[in-house]
C-alpha positions in Angstrom: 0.0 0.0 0.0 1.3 3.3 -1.2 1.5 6.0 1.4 1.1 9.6 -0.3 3.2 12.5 1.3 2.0 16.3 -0.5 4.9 18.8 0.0 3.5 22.3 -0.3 5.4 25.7 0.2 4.5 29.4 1.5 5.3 33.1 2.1 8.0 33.1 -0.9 9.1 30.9 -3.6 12.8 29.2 -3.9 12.6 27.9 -0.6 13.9 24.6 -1.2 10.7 22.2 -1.5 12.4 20.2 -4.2 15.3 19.7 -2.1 13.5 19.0 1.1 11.5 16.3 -1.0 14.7 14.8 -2.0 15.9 14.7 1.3 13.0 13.3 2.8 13.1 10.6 0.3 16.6 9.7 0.8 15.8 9.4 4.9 13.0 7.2 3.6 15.3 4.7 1.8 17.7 5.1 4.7 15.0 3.3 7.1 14.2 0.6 3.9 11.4 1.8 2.5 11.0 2.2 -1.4 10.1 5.7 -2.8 9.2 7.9 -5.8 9.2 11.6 -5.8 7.0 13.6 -8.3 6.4 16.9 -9.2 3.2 19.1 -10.3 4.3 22.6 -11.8 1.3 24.7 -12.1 2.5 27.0 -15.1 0.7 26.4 -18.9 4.1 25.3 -20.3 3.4 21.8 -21.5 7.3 21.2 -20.1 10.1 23.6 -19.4 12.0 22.3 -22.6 11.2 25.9 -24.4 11.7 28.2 -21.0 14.9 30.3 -21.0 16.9 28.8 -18.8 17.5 32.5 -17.5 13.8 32.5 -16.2 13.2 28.7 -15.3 16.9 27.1 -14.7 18.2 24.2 -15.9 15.8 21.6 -17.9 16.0 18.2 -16.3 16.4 15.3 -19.1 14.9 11.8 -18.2 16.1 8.2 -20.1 12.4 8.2 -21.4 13.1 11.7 -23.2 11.1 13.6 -20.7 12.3 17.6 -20.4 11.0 18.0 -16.7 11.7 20.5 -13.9 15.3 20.7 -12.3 14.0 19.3 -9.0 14.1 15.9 -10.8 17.5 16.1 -10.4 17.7 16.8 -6.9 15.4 13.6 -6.4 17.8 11.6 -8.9 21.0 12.9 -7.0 19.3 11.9 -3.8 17.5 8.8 -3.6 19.1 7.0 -6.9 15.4 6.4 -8.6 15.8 7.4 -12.2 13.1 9.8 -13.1 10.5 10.0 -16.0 7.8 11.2 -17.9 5.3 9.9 -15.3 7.1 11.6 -12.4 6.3 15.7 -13.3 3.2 17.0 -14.8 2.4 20.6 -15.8 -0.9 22.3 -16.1 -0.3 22.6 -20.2 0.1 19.2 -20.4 -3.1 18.2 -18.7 -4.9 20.8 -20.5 -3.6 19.3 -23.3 -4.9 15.8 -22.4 -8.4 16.9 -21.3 -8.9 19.3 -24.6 -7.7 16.2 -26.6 -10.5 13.7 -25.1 -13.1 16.7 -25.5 -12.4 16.6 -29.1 -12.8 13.0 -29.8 -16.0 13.4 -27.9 -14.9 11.2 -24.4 -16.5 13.2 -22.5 -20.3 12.1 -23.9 -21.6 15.7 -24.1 -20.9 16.9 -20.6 -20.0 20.3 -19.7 -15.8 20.1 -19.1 -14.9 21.4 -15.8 -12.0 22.2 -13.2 -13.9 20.2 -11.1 -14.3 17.2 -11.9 -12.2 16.7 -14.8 -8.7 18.6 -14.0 -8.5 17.6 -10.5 -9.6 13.9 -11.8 -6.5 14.2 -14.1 -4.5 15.6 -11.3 -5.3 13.1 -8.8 -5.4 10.1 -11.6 -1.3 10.9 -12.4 -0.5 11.0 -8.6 -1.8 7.8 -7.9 -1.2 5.8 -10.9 1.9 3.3 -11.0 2.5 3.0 -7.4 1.8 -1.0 -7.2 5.2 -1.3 -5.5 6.2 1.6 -3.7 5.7 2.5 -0.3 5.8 6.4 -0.1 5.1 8.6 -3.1 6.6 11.9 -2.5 4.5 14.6 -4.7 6.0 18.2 -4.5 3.3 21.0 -5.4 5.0 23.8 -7.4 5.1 27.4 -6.5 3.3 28.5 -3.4 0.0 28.8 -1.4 -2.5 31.2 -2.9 -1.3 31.3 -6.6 -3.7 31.4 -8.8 -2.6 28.9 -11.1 -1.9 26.7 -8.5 -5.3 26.6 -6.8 -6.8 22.6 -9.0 -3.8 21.2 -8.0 -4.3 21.9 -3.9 -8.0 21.5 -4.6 -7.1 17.2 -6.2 -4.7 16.9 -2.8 -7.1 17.6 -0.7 -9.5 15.3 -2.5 -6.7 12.9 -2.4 -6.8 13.1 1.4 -10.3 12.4 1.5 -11.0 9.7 -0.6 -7.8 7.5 0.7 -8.0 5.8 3.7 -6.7 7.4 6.9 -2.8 7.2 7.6 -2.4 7.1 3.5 -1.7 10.9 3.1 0.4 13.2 4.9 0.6 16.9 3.9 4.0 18.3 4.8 4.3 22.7 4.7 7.6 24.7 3.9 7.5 27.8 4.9 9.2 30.6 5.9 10.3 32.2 9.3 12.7 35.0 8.7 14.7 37.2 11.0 14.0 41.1 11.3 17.2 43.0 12.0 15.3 45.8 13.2 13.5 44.5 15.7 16.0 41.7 16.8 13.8 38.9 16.3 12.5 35.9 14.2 8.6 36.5 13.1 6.5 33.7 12.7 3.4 35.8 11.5 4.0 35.2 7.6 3.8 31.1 8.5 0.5 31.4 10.7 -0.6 33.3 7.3 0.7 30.7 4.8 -1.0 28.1 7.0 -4.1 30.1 7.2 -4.4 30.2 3.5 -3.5 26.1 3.0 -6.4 26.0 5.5 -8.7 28.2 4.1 -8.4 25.5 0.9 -9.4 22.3 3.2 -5.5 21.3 3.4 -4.2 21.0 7.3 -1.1 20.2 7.8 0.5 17.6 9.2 4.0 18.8 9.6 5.5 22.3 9.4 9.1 22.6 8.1 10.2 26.0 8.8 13.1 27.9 6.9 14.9 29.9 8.9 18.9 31.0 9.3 19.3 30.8 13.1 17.2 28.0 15.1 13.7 28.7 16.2 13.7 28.9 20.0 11.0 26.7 22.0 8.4 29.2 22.7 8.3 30.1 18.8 7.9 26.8 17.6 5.0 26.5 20.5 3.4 29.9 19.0 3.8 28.4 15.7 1.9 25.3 16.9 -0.6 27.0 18.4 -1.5 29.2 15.9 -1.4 26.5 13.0 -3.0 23.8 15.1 0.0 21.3 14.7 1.7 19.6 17.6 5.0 21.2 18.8 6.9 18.2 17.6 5.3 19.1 14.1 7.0 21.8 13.4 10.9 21.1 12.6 13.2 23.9 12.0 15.3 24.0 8.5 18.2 26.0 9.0 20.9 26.6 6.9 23.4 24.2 6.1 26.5 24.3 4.5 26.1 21.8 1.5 23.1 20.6 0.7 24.4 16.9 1.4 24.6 18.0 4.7 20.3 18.3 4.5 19.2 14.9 4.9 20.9 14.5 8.6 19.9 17.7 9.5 16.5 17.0 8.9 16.6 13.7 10.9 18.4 15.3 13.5 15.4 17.5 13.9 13.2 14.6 13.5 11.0 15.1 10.3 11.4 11.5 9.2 9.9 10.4 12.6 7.1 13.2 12.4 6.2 12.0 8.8 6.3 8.5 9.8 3.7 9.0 13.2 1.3 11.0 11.1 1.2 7.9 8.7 0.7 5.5 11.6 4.1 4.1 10.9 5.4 2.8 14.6 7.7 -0.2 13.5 10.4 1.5 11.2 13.5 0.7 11.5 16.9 3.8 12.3 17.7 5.1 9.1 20.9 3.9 7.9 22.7 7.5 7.3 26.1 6.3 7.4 26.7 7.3 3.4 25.8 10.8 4.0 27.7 11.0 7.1 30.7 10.3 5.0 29.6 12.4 2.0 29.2 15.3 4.6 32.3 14.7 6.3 34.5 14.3 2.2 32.8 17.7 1.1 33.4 19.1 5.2 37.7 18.5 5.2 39.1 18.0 1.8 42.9 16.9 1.4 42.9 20.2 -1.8 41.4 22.3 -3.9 40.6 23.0 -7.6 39.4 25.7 -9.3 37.6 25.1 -12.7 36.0 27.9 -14.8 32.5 27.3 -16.3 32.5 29.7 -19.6 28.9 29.8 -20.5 26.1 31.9 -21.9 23.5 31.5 -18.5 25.9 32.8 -15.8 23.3 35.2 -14.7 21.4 32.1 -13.1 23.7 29.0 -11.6 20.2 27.3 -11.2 20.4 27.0 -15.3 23.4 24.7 -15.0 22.5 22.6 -11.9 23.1 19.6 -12.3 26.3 20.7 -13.9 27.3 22.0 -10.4 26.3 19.1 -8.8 28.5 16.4 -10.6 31.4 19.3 -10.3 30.9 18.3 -6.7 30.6 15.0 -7.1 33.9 15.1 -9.0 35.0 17.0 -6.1 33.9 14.0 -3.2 35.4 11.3 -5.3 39.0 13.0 -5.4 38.5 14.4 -2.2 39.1 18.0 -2.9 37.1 21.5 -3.1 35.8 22.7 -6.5 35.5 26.2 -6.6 33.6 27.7 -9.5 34.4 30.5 -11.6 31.7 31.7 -13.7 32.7 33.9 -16.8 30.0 34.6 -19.3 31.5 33.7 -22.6 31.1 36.9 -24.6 34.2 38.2 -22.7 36.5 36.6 -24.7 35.2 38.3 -28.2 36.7 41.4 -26.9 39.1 40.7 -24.0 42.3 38.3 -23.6 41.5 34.7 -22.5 44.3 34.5 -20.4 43.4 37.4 -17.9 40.5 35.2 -17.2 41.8 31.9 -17.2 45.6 31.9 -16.9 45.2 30.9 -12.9 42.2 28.4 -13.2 42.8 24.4 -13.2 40.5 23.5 -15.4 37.6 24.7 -18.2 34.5 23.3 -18.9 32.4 24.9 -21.5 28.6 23.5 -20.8 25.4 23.7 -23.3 23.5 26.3 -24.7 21.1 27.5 -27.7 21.5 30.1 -30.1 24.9 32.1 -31.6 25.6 34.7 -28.8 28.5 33.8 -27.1 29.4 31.2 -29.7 32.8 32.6 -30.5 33.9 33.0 -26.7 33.4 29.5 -26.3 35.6 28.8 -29.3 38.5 30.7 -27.6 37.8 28.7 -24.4 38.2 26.0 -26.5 41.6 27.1 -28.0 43.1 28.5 -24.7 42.8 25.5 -23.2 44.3 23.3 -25.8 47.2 25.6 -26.6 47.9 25.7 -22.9 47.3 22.0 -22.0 44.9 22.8 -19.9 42.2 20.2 -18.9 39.2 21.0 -21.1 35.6 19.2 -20.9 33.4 20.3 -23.6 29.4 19.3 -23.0 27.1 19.5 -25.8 27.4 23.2 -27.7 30.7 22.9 -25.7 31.9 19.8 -27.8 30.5 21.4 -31.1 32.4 24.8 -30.4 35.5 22.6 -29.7 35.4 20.8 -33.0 35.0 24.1 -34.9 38.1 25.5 -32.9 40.4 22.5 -33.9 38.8 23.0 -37.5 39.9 26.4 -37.8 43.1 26.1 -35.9 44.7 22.8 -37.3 42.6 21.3 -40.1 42.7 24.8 -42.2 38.9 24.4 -42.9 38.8 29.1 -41.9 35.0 28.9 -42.3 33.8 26.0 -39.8 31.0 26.9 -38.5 27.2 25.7 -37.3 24.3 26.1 -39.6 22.2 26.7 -36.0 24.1 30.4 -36.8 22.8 30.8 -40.5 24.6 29.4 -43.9 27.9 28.2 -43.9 30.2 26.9 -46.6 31.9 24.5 -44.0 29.2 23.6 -41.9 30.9 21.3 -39.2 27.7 21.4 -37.1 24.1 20.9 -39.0 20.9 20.4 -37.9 19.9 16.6 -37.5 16.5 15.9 -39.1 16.5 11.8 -38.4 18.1 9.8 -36.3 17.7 6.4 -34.5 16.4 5.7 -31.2 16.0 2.2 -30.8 14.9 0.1 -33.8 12.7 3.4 -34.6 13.7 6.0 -37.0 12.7 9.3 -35.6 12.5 12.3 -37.8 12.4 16.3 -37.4 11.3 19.3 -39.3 13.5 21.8 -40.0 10.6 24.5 -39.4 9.2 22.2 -37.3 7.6 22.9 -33.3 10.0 23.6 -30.9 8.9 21.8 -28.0 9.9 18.1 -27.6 11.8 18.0 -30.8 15.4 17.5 -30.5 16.7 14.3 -29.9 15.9 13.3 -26.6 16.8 10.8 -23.4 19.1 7.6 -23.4 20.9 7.0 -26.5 23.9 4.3 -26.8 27.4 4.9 -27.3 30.5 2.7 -29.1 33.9 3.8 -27.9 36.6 3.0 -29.5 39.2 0.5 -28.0 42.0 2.1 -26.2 40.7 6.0 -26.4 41.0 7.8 -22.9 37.3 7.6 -23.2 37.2 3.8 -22.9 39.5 4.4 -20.3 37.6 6.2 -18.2 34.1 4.2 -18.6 35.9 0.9 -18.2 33.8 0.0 -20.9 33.1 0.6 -24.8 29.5 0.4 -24.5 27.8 3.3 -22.7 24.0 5.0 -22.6 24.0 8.8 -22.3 20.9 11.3 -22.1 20.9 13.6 -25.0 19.2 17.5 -25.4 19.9 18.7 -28.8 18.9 19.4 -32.4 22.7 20.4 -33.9 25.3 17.2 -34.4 28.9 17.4 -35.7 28.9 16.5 -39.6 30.9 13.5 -39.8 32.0 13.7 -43.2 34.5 16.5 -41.9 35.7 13.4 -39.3 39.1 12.1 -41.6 39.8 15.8 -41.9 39.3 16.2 -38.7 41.3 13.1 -36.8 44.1 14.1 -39.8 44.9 17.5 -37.8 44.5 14.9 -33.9 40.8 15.4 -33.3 40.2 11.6 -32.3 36.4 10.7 -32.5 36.3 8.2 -30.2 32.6 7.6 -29.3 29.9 7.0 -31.9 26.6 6.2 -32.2 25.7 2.5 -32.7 25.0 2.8 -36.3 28.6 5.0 -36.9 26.8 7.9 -38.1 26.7 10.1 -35.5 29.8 11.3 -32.9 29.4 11.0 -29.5 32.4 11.9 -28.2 35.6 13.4 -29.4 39.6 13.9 -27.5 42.9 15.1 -29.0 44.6 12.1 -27.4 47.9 14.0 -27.1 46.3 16.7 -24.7 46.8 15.9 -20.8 42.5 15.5 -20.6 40.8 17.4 -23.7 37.4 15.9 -24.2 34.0 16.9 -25.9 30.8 14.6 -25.4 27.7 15.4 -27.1 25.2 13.9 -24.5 24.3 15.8 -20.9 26.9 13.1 -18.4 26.0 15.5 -15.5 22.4 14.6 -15.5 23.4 11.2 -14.3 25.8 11.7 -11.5 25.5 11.3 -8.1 27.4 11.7 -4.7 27.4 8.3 -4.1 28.1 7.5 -7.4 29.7 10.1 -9.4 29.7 10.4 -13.2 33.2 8.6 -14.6 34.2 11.8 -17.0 33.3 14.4 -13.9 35.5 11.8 -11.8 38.4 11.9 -14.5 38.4 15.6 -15.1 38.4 17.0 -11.3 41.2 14.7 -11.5 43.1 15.9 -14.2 42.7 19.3 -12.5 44.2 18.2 -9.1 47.1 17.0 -11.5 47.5 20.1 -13.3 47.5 22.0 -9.9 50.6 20.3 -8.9 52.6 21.3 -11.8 51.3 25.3 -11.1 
């Protein structure tokens, strides 16, 4: 029997519900239970995959090809569960569904509603699929009162009637922040936010409170009176210094026990936290440090390279140093010298991005760090603007560039308009939609025997997620591995390049897949693993 847990936020947005779901989750796992974590974004987007990653951050890629919300990540990095399509819903996509049926008539002449037929929707993707779990964690985007957001409170708290009692828990994030001026923390803007979850029919069970000092007793009592919660409801959040360090600072406060009493859950075993203990401690006290520069196009917003971050950290835990990040929006380098920029760093990684602006700054990002030796990971638009750089530079092909920029005589990256995926041929448009159309989720990999790339898989079979419509043309490749551009990953069928190094560079690699939506702290990605270490090495010789 599935037990449903509805994580809900207040006061202010960005206060960490996807993370606190995530860490709830892992603490779940920790004391043997199974879990799945979801997510329902109230905006009309049918998915984030056409959002600026300026306004909505990065775009999470599932193996099933789903572009989802970046809190996927967090509950990938966290509990291990591989995400998909079933695990984040949007109102657009709902709409979608329901406007579909109305049009073939499934609806038998009745009037189409909110209520029944949105929350129906809503309530029938929570609960489907859950045979064999035993807690199904289901964040509710944005926060309490939002317009937008008001069907999908209105199918949780059907959800809480209609299952059976000790089924559903409804845990509330909000805020309790501190006012300089008067000296003290303020607990009127959560007694509102409950309030208003109240005012819908939701009561919570728990209270998770945000705050960046700890809540003293008689607070927490106010809180509980005012919300009707018991005192041991409401757990404080405080700040932490990696978010690694959040699951064991949420049991230490006791949330997994709170969640578990409200569900009637008295047998459970201690949760088994000994991994994050060590994870906290590695991140805590490293033996060094590294700093890498991330020369992008999104700098403005870190939460538009995420999970890139992340599996810099995870690079980080598995060589037992500090990454620091240096974030340098690409453009610079069209007008300014590289070097002032990057002549102290250990390593550069150029990540993805749409679109010609800041194209050529990447290029020279590219070309410093091959000149210099410097360890160089190019991801995605990062491999493509490496390819072009070594085409320029040593194949003597002057105009390489990307038809995603307009015509080109050498077009070293084109738009892909079919491809495999599976034993299906999947085809694309060139004025096609945008949404959902580039070449999406797990695709396989070949490597070739004895690249660096084999090397550092251990393997010459792989499966990568992919996000993209532009691939390197591989009728430049003999040109290209002529001037020591080695492709040395390809698709299964040969025809489209996966990876490339210049195998006489101390670590110069471009992949064409997304590696950091797959690492984990546990488990970290084998080319994040290999590249912090190439900059620990090239630190020593500084």
């Amino acid at each position: 029997m599935a037990r449903y847990v509805f994580i809900t936020g207040g006061v202010v947005s960005s206060l960490g519900k996807g993370l606190a779901s995530a860490a709830l989750g892992a603490l779940l796992q920790a004391r043997g239970f199974s879990v799945r974590l979801c997510k329902l974004d109230p905006y009309l987007n049918v998915d984030p995959g056409t959002m600026s990653p300026l306004q909505h951050g990065e775009v999470f890629v599932t193996d099933d090809g789903a572009e989802t919300d970046l809190d996927l990540g967090h509950y990938e990095r966290f509990t291990g569960v591989a995400a998909s399509q079933a695990d984040n819903i949007t109102t657009g996509r709902i709409y979608q569904q329901i406007i579909a049926k109305e049009r073939r008539g499934d609806y038998l002449g009745s009037t189409v509603q909110v209520i029944p037929h949105v929350t129906d929707a809503i309530k029938e993707f929570v609960v489907t699929g859950n045979e064999d779990t035993d807690f199904v964690l289901c964040e509710i985007g944005g926060t309490v009162g939002d317009i937008e957001g008001l069907p999908f409170f209105e199918a949780i708290r059907q959800l809480g009637n209609e299952l059976p009692r000790g089924q559903t828990a409804f845990v509330h994030l909000t805020l309790v922040p501190f006012i300089p001026s008067a000296g003290e923390l303020k607990t009127k803007p959560t007694q509102h936010s409950v309030k208003e979850l109240r005012s819908i029919g939701i009561q919570p069970d728990i209270l998770l409170c945000r705050a960046d000092r700890p809540l003293p007793k008689d607070e927490r009592r106010k809180i509980a009176l005012f919300c009707n919660v018991r005192p041991e409801a409401v757990v404080q959040a405080l700040d932490v210094p990696s978010i690694y360090d959040v699951p064991i600072a949420y049991h230490r406060e006791g949330l997994d026990r709170e969640l578990l009493a409200a569900c009637g859950v008295t047998d459970a075993p201690e949760p088994d936290v000994a991994m994050w203990q060590e994870i906290s401690e590695t991140v805590a006290e490293p033996d060094g440090e590294v700093t890498i520069a991330i020369v992008g196009k999104y700098t403005g917003l870190k939460d538009a390279y995420k999970s890139l971050t992340e599996a810099l950290v995870h690079g980080g835990i598995a060589n037992k140093v500090k990454v620091n990040l240096e974030w340098i929006e690409s453009q610079v380098f069209e007008s300014e010298d590289a070097a002032a920029y990057l002549e102290h760093v250990n390593g550069i990684l150029v990540p993805g991005g749409f679109g010609e602006r800041g194209a050529e700054g990447k290029i020279h990002a590219a070309r410093y760090a091959r000149t210099r030796g410097l360890p160089y990971f190019g991801i995605c638009f990062g491999m493509q603007m490496a390819v072009i750089e070594v085409a320029r530079d040593l194949a003597g092909i002057e105009g390489a560039g990307s038809t995603e920029f307009g015509s080109t005589n050498e077009p070293l990256i084109g738009l892909m308009t079919e491809w495999m995926k599976g034993e299906e041929l999947e085809r694309r448009e060139q004025n096609g939609n945008l949404g959902g159309t580039m070449r999406l989720g797990a695709f396989d990999a070949v490597l070739a025997k004895g690249s660096k790339a084999a090397e550092i898989y251990g393997s010459t079979e792989i499966s990568e997620r992919h996000r993209h419509r532009f691939e390197v043309n591989a009728r430049y490749r003999d040109r290209l591995e002529a001037a020591g551009l080695l492709f040395s990953g390809l698709s299964p069928d040969g025809l489209l390049p996966e990876i490339v190094e210049i195998p006489d560079h101390p670590w110069f690699i471009g992949v064409q897949f997304h590696p950091e939506l797959k690492s984990r702290p546990f488990e970290p990605h084998p080319l994040f693993k290999s590249f912090i270490g190439a900059a620990v090495e090239q630190s020593r010789l500084v």
